[in-house]
N, C-alpha and C positions, 0 to 999 in steps of 0.2 A: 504493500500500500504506500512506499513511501517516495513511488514517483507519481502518485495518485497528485491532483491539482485540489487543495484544499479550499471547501466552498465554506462559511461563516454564515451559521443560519441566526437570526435572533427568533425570539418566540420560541426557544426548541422545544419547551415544553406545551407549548400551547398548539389551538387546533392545525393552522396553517404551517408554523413554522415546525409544527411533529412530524408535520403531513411532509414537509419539503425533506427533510434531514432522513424520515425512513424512506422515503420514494430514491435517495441517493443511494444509501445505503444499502437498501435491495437491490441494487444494478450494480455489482463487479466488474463490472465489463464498460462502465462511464466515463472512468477514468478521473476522478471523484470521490474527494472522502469528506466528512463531512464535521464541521469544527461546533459543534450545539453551545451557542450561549442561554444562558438563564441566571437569573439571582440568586439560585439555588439549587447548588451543585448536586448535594445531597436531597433531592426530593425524588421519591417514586421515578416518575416520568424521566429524571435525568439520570439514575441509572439504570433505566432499560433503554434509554439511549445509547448510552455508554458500555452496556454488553450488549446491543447491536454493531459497537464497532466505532461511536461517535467518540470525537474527542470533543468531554465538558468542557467548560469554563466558567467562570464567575465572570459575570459581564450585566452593568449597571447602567440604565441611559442616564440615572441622574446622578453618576461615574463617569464621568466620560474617560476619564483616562482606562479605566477599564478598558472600555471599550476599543480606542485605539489599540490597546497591547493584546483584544482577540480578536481585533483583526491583522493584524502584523503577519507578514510571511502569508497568508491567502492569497487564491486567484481572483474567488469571488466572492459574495456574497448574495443571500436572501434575503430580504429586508423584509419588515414588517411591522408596524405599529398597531398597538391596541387600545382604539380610543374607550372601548365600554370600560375599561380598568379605572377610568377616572370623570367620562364622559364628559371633556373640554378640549373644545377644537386648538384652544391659545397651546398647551400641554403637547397635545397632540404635534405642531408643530415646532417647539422646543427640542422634542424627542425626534424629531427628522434632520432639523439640526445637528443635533448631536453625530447621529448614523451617519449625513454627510461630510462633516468635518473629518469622522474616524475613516471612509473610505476613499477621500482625496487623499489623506497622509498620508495612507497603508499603500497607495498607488494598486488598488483593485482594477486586474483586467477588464471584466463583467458584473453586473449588481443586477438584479432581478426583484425591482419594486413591486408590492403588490398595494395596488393603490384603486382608486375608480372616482371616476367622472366627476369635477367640479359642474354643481350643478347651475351654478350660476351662468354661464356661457350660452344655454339655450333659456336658462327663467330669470332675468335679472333680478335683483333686488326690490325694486321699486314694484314689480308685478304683484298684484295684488292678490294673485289666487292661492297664495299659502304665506302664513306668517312668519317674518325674519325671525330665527333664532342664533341666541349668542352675539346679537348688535347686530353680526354681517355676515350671515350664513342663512342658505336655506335647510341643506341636510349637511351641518355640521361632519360628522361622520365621515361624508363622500366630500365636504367641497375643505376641508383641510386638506384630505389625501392630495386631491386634484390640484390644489394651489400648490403643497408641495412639491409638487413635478418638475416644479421650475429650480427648487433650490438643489436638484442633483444637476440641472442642464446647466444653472449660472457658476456651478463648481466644476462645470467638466468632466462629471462623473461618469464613466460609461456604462448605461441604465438601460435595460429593458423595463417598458412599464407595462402588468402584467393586472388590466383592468377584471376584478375581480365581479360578484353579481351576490344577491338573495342564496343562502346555503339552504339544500334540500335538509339538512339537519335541522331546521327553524321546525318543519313537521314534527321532530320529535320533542318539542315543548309545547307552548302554550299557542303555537299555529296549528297543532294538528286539527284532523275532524274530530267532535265533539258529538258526546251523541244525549238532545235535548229531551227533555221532560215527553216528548209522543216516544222516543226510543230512534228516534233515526239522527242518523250519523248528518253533523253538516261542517263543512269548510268554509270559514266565516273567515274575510278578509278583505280589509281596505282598500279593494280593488273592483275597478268598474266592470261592468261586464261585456267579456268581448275583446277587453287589453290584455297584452300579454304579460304575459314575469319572466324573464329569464332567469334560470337555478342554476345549481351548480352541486355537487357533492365536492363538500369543503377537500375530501381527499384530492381529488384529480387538480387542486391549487394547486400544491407540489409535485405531480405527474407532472402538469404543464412545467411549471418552473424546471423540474430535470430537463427536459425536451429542447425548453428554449438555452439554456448550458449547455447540453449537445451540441447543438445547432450553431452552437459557436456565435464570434462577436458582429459575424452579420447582420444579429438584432439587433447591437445595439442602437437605440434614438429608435428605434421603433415599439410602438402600444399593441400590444396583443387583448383584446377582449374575450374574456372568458367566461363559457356558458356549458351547458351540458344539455341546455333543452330551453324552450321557447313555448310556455302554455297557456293559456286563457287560465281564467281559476276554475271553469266548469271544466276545460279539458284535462287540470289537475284533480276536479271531485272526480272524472271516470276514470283514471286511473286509481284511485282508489279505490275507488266502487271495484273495480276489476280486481285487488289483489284484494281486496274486505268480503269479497261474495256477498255483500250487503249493498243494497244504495247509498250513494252519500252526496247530498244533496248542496251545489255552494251558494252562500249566502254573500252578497256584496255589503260592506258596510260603507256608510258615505265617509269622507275623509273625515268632515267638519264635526260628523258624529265620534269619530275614531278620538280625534283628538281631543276629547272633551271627557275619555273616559279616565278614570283613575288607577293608569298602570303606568311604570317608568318610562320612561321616552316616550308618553305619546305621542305627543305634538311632532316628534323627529321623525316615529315610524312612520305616522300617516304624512306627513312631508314625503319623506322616501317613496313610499307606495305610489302616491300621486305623482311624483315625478316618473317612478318606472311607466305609470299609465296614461301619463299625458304626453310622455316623448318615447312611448312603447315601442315605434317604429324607427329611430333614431337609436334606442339603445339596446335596442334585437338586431338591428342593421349593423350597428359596430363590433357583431360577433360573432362570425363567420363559424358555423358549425363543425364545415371541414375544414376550417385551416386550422382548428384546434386540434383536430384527431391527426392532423401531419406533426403536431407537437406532441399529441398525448395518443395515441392511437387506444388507448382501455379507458377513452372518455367515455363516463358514463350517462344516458338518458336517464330522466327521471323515473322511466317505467322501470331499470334495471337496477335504480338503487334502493326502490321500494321492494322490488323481490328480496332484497336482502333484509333489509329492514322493517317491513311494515308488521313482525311481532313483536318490536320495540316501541310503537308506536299507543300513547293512551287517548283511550276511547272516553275519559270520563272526566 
């Protein structure tokens, strides 16, 4: 392994960055090994990284020097920030900050951001159909990502930007179908009827990310969009209905309703929702089904990750 090209995953223990570091890891033949940072050397997830083969490290973004000395000697890295950990776009881009500073020093061949669409670009500010959050955000979440795109291009960083979507795992919480007081199953979601969603099984982030590392630095300055499937919400209830042998019936909730309920992020979620459903065709369009599967060829449809899943799935 030790002519292997060392990639510097952050998040390693979380969904995306688990997903990148094992998808390396299981491919011998990539020529790739794989450096997991985390806070927490010693936790669960970061030694079954690390007898998969991962070299840990303690790496802290609000460390920077850490983090400089785990990227040092790498080819590349995978990048990833996690704005739910503290839910603040300011933080959010602090924490990119950080990661760019540490990947212009380290002189990183390739970086593989996983970032998605500042929403502002097609809904400006001033548009009245959803309310500013955070002073200057519409979906906080997506339009940090997207703003910080620029601070790896104004550092010359060589970046793939690797636009991520809605994870089909969101079904295995509090999106799933529901099944109400008559007994029947319904998929109740902030989405109009007729608009698409585009999903993703959180796994295949890091299939893609291997693929475009293959694929070498021909990406770099190029945006990959990333999908696994393109559904209506009724054509995600018949998929269900299909692997539940029961009906499941989808229910649209209106934004304005959404955001007024009392659970965490409303107002962001139904922001996000509404934008996947008012620029549905715009941001199903920026994500080429098959040029994903030339990067990931075991991209999964949504029907395929529900056959694995859907006895994980709660009905109540």
């Amino acid at each position: 392994m030790s002519d292997h090209k060392i990639i510097a995953v952050t998040g390693a223990t979380g969904s995306q960055g688990g997903g990148a570091a094992r998808a390396i890891l299981a491919d011998p033949d990539s020529g790739f090994t794989v450096r997991a940072l985390t806070r927490n050397p010693d936790s669960p997830a970061a030694r079954e990284l690390a007898a998969l083969g991962a070299e840990v490290v303690r790496a802290d973004f609000y460390d920077e020097l850490s983090v400089h000395q785990a990227f040092e000697g790498a080819y590349g890295a995978f990048l990833v920030t996690n704005f739910w950990a503290h839910g603040s776009a300011a933080k959010e881009i602090e924490e990119v900050n950080v990661l760019v500073r540490a990947a212009k020093a380290a002189g990183l061949k390739h970086v593989v951001w996983s970032t998605l669409e500042d929403t502002r670009e097609l809904l400006p500010l001033d548009d009245e159909r959803m309310p500013v959050l955070q002073d200057k955000y519409n979906v906080p979440h997506f339009d940090a990502k997207g703003e910080a795109n620029n601070l790896f291009r104004e550092a010359g960083v060589p970046t793939t930007f690797l636009n991520t979507t809605f994870f089909f795992q969101g079904f295995l919480a509090q999106m799933g179908p529901q099944r109400g007081e008559d007994g029947v199953l319904t998929l109740t979601l902030p989405l109009e009827d007729g608009k698409l969603l585009s999903g993703v099984d959180a796994d295949d982030i890091g299939l893609t990310a291997l693929g475009i590392f293959k694929a070498g630095e021909r990406l770099v300055g190029e945006t990959v969009g990333l999908a696994g499937d393109h559904l209506t919400g009724a054509q995600y209830a018949a998929t269900f209905e299909a692997a539940f042998g029961e009906p499941v019936h989808f229910q649209s909730v209106p934004y304005d309703v959404f955001r007024s309920l009392d659970i965490p992020a409303a107002e962001e979620i139904a922001n996000m929702f509404q934008y996947y459903g008012d620029f549905d065709q715009e941001f199903t369009g920026s994500r080429d089904l098959d040029k994903v599967r030339e990067l990931n060829p075991a991209l999964k449809t949504f029907d395929a990750w529900l056959a694995d899943n859907a006895p994980k799935i709660k009905k109540s």
